[in-house]
C-alpha positions in Angstrom: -10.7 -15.0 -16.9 -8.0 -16.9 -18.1 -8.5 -20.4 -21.0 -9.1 -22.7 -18.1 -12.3 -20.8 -17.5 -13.7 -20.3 -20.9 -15.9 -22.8 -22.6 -17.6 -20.7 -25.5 -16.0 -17.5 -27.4 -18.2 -14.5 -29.2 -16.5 -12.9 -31.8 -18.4 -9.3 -32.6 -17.2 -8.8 -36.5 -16.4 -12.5 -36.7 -16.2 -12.0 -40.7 -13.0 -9.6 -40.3 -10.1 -11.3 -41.5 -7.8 -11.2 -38.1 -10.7 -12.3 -36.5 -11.6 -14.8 -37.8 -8.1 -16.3 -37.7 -8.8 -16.5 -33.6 -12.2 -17.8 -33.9 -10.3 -20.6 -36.3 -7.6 -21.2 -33.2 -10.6 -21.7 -30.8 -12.7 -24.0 -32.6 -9.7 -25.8 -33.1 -9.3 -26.1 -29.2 -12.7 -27.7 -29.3 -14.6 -24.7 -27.7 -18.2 -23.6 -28.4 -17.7 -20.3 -30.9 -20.4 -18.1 -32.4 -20.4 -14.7 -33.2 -22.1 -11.3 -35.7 -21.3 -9.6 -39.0 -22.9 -7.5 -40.8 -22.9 -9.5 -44.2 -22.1 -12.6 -45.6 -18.7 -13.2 -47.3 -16.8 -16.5 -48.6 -15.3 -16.1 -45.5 -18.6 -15.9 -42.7 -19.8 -19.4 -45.2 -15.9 -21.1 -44.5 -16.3 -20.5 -40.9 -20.1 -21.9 -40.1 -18.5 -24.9 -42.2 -16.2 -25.3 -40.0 -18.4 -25.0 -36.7 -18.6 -21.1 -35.8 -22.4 -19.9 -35.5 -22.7 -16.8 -37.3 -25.6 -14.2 -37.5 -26.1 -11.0 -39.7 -28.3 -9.3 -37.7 -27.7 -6.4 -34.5 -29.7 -8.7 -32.6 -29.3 -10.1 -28.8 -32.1 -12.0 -29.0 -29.6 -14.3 -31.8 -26.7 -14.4 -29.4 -26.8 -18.8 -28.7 -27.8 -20.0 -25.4 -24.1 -21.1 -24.6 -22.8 -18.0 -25.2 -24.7 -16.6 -22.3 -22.9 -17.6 -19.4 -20.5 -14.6 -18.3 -18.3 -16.7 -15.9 -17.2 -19.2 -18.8 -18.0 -16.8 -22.2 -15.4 -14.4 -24.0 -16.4 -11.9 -26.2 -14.1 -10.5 -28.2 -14.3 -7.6 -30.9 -13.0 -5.6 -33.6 -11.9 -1.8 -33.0 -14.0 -0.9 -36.2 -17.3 -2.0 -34.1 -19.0 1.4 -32.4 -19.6 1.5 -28.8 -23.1 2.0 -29.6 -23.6 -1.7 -31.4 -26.3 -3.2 -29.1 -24.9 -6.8 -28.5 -21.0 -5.1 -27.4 -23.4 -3.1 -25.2 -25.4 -6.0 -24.1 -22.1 -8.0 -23.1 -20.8 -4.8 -21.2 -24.0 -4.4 -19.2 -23.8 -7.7 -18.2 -20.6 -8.0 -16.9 -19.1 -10.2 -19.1 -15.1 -10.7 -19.9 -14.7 -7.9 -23.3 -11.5 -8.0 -25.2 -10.2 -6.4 -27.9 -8.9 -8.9 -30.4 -5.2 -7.6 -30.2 -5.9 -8.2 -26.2 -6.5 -11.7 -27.1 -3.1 -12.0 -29.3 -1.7 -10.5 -26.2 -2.0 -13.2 -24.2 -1.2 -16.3 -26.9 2.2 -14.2 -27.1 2.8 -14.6 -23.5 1.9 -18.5 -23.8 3.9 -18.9 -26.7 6.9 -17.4 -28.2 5.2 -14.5 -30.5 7.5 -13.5 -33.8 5.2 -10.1 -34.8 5.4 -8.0 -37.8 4.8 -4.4 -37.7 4.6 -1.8 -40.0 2.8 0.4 -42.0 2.9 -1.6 -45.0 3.7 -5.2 -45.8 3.6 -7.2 -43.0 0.5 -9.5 -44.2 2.8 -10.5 -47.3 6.4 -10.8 -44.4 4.4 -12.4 -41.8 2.7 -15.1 -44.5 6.4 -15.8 -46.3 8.2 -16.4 -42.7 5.3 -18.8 -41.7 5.1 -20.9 -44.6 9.0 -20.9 -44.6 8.7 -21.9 -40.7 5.5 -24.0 -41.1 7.1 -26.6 -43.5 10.9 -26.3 -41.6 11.6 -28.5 -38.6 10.8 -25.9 -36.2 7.0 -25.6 -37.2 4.9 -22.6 -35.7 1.3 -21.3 -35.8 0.1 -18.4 -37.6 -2.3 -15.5 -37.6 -2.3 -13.9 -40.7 -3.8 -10.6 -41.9 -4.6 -12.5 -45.6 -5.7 -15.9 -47.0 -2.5 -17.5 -47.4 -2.6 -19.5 -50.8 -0.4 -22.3 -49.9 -2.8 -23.0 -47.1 -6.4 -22.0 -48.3 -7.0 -19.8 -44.8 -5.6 -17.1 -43.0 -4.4 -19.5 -39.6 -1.9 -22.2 -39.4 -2.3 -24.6 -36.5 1.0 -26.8 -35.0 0.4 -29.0 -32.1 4.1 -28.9 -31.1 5.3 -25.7 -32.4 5.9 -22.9 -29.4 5.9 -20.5 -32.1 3.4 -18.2 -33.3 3.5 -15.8 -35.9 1.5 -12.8 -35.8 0.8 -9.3 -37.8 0.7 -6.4 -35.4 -1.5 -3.7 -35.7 -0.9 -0.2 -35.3 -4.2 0.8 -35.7 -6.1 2.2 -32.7 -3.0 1.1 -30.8 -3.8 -2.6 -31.2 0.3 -3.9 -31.3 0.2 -2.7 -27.7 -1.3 -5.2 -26.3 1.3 -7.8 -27.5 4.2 -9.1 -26.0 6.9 -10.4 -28.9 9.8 -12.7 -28.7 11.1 -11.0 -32.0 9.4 -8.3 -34.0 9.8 -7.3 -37.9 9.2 -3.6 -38.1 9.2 -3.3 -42.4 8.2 0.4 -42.6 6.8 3.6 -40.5 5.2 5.9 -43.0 2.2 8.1 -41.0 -1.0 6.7 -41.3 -4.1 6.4 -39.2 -3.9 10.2 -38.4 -7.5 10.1 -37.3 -6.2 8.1 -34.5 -2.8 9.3 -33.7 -3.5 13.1 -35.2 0.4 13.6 -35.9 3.0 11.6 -37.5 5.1 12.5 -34.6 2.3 10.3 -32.3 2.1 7.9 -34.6 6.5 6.9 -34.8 6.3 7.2 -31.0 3.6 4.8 -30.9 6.1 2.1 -33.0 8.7 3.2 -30.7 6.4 2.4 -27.5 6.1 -1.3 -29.2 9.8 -1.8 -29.1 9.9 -1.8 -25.4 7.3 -4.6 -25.5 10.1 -6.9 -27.2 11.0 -10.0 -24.2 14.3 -9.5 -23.2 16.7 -12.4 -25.1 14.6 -11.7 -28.0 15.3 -9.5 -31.5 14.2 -6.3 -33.0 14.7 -6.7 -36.7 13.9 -3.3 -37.9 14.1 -2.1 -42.1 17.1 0.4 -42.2 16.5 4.5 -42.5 13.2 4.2 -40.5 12.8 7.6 -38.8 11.7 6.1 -35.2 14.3 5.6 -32.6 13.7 2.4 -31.1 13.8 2.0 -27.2 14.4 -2.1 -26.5 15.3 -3.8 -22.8 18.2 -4.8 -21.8 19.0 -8.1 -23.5 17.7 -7.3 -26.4 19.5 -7.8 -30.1 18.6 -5.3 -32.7 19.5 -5.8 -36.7 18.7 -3.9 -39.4 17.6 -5.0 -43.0 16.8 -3.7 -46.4 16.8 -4.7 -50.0 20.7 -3.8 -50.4 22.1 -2.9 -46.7 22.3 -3.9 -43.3 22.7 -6.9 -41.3 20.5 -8.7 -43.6 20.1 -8.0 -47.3 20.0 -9.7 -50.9 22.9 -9.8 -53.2 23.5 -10.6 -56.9 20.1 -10.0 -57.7 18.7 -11.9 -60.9 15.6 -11.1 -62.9 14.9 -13.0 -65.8 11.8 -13.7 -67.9 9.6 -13.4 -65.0 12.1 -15.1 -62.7 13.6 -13.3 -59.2 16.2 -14.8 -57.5 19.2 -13.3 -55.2 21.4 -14.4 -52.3 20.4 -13.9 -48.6 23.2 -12.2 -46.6 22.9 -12.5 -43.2 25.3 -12.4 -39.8 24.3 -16.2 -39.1 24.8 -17.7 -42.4 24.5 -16.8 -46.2 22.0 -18.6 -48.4 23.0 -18.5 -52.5 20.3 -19.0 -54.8 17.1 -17.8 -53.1 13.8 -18.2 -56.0 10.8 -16.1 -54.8 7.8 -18.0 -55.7 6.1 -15.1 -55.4 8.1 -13.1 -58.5 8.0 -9.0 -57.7 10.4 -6.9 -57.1 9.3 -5.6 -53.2 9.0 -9.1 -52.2 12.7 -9.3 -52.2 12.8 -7.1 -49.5 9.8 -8.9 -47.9 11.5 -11.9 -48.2 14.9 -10.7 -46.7 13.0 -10.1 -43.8 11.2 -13.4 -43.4 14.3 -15.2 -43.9 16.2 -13.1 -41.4 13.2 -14.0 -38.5 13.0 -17.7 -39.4 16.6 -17.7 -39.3 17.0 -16.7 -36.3 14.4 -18.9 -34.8 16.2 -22.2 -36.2 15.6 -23.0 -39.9 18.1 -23.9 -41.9 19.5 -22.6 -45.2 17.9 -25.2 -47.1 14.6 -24.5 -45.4 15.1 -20.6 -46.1 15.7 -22.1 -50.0 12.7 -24.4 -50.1 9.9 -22.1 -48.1 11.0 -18.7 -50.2 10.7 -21.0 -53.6 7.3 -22.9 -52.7 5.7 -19.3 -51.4 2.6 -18.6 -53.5 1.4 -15.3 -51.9 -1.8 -14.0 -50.2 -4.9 -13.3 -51.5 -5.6 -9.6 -52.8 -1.5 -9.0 -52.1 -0.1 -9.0 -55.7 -2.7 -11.7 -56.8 -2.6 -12.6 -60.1 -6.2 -13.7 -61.8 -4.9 -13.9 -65.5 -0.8 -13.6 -67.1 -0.9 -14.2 -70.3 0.9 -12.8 -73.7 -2.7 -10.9 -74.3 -3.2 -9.7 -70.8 -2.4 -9.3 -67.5 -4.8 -9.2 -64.6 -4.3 -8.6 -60.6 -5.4 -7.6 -57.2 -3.7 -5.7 -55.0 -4.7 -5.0 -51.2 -2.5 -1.6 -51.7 -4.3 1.5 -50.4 -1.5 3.6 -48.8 0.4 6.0 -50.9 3.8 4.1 -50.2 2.1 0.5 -51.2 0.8 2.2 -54.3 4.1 3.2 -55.2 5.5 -0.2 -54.8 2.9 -1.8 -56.5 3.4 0.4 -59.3 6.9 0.5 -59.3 7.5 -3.9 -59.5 4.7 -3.5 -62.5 6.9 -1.2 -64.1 9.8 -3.1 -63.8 8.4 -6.3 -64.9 6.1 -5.0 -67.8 8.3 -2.5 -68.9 6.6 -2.2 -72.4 3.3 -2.9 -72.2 0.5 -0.4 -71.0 -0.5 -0.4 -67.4 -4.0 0.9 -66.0 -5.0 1.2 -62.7 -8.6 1.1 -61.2 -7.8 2.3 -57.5 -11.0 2.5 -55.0 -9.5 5.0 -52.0 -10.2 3.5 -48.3 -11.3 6.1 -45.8 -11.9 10.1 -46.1 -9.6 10.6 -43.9 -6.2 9.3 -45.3 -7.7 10.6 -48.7 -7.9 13.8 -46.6 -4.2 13.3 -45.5 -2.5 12.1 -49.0 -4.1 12.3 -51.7 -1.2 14.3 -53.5 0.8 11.2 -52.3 -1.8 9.2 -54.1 -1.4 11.3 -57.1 2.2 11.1 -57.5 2.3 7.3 -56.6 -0.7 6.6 -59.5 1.4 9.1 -61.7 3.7 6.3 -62.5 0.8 4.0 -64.4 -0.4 5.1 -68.1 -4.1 4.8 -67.0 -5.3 5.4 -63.7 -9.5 5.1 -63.1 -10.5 6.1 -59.8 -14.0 5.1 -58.0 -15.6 6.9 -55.2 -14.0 6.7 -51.7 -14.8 3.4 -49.8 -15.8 4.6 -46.0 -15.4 1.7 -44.2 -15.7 3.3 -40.5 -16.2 6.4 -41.4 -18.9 9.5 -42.2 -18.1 11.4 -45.2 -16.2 14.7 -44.8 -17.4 17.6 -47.0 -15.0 18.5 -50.3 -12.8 15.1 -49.6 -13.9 12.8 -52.7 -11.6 10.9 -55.3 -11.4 14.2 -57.3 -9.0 15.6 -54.7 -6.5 12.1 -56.6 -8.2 13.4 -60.2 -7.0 16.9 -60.3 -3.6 16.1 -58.6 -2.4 13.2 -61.4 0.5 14.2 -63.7 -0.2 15.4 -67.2 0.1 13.2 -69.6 -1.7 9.8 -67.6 -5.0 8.8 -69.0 -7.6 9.4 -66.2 -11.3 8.6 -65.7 -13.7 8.8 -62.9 -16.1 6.4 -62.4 -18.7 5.1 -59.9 -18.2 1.6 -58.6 -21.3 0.6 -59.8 -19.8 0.7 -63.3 -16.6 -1.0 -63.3 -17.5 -3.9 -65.0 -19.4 -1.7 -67.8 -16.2 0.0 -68.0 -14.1 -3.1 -68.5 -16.7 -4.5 -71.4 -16.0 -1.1 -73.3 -12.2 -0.7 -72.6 -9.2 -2.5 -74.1 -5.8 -3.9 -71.3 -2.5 -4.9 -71.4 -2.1 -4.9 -67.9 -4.9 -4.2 -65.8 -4.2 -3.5 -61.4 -7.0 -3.5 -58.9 -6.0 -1.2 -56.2 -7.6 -0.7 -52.9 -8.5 -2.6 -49.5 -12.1 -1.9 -50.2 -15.1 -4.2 -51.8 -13.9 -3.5 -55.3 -11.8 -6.8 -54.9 -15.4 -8.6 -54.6 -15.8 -7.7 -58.6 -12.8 -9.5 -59.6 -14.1 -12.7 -60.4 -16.7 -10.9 -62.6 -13.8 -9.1 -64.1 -11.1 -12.2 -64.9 -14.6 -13.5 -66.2 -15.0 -10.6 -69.1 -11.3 -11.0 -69.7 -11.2 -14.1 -70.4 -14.4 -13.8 -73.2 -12.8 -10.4 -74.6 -9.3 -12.1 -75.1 -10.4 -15.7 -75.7 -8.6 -17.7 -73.0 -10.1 -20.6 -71.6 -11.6 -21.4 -67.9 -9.1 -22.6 -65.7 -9.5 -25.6 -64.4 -11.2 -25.7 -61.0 
């Protein structure tokens, strides 16, 4: 099957937030898209606005008539769906055209010129700085992001006569594979996933695999001191870039009253005087990366300037719901020892006197299995760390692996508490803040409206406008 022959597109997890991206480039094509989850979000209700059929329900009977057709339907799906769901099974029995979603990202990078980012951490907040700062520059691209950008209201930019398309690769279950980059970011290769790769040894070589994958007159811009050894083609640039070294890196770094700014070195041309819009501390690094792929797809310095200043972040990536004198309230996607260490660290540094709790939901038994003395020592660095049980997503539970394992292993001397989830919001009513984080790539996040909302009654600031 290639486009020419598809007229109507199934998405199985259509709710999922890459997913949802592609249904969002399809409808935009004009085709016929429909497609399951298993619940309702903000994001199932913005896509049947905007023309996708959606239904919450294991049920074939509830698949629409036009997606029925198996010589002009494709169904794609989401590795997190089980063999054993009865419409991927119904679709498979019945000969229709299955792809995994990165098998679908595969082929818009070999129709158009695809500048990934990989990594274990931060690629939703590189790949969502590099295509704003492309989006709004003369060269233009379009976009599948892992996050709701907030400059754009939705996690996909379209351009009608941009060749460019920016896209976050996924290591898990292999997905980044399947692509086939004009120029990669790879920000970081801490193990992770070991359920799927089993060592970390698997999992560098599967980064290292991905290099290969790079189109020869393209770029590998890779974060300096990773441990894999990448193996590119002939033709094939590689540069390295950190926070302080490389080919690319930031200079004269300035922070002041809750301002960042630094200057972008860089092979092709420096670029004095770059603001973050997004002001913390690892988004200099993130940003230094961006710049360095936009770069060297065409945008000029002032572009670098203007897209790095006007940048105003992705949902549930250091999202901040309140920042006042009283308190400070945010959300934070970070559920890897190494992003919990970041995000810990940039609150340190920019609330260096005031009091910083945590209330971190774990994702998976397994990676709490793997790390949760990483977790420990990453948390270690807050005053007040609350933990809630483990969110599961995927997975069954596995005897003695609970948020206890993080409990015990915290350093003397840091406020603890365990809590169900259930009681978060009791827990807030009954607890005093200076700086409050919500950790985790769970459902806690789906509380923090209900949480800015007690915070603003306990501390008496007013509704923001809507």
């Amino acid at each position: 099957m290639t486009i020419k022959d598809i007229k109507s597109v199934y998405f199985i997890g259509v709710g999922g937030i890459g997913m949802s991206a592609i249904a969002r480039y399809f409808v935009s094509r004009g085709f016929v898209v429909a497609g399951y989850d298993k619940t309702p979000s903000a994001l199932t209700q913005q896509l049947e606005k905007e023309g996708v059929l959606i239904h919450y329900e294991e049920n074939t009977e509830q698949i629409p008539h036009a997606c029925r057709n198996k010589n002009t339907t494709l169904v794609v799906y989401t590795p997190a769906i089980p063999d054993t769901h009865r419409e991927l099974e119904y679709f498979k029995q019945n000969d229709f055209t299955v792809m995994k979603r990165a098998q679908v990202l595969g082929i818009l990078t070999e129709a158009h010129k695809g500048l990934c980012f990989a990594g274990t951490h931060g690629k939703t907040t590189t790949s969502a700085m590099c295509a704003h700062i492309m989006h709004q520059s003369h060269t233009d691209c379009n976009a599948f992001l892992g996050g709701i950008s907030k400059n754009y209201a939705t996690n996909y930019i379209l351009s009608k006569q941009s060749d460019y398309v920016v896209i976050e690769a996924d290591e898990f279950d292999r997905s980044f594979h399947w692509l086939k980059p004009w120029m990669t970011v790879i920000t970081s290769t801490d193990a992770d996933h070991l359920d799927i790769y089993g060592t970390k040894e698997a999992y560098l070589e599967s980064f290292e695999h991905y290099t290969t994958l790079i189109q020869q007159g393209g770029a590998l811009i890779m974060r300096r001191g990773l441990e894999m050894k990448p193996k590119v083609a002939d033709g094939v640039r590689v540069f390295e870039y950190s926070i302080d070294e490389g080919d690319f890196h930031a200079e004269n770094i300035r922070i002041d009253d809750g301002e960042i700014t630094f200057d972008f070195v860089s092979p092709i041309e420096n670029v004095k005087d770059v603001r973050l819009g997004q002001p913390v501390t690892i988004n200099i690094e993130n940003g230094v990366a961006a710049m360095a792929m936009a770069q060297l797809n065409g945008c000029t310095a002032e572009e670098l300037r203007y897209g790095m200043g006007t940048y105003k972040g992705v949902d549930r990536r250091f999202d901040f719901k309140l920042k006042t004198d009283k308190i400070v309230f945010l959300s934070d996607y970070a559920h890897h020892p190494k992003e919990i260490f970041h995000s810990a660290k940039s609150m340190r540094e920019l609330y260096r006197n005031r009091r910083i709790t945590a209330i971190f939901q774990p994702h998976l038994y397994t990676r709490t299995r793997d790390f949760y003395k990483d977790f420990a020592s990453a948390l270690s660095q807050l005053d007040e760390v609350v933990l809630t049980e483990i969110y599961p997503a995927r997975e069954l539970p596995i005897e003695g692996v609970t948020s206890k394992l993080i409990y015990d292993n915290l350093a003397a001397g840091v406020e603890k508490h365990l809590i169900c989830k259930d009681n978060v919001l009791k827990f807030i009513s009954e607890h005093d803040f200076e700086v409050l984080l919500l950790l985790g790539a769970g459902d806690l996040d789906n509380q923090a409206s209900e949480i800015e909302k007690i915070l603003r009654q306990k501390y008496g600031i007013a509704e923001k406008n809507r």
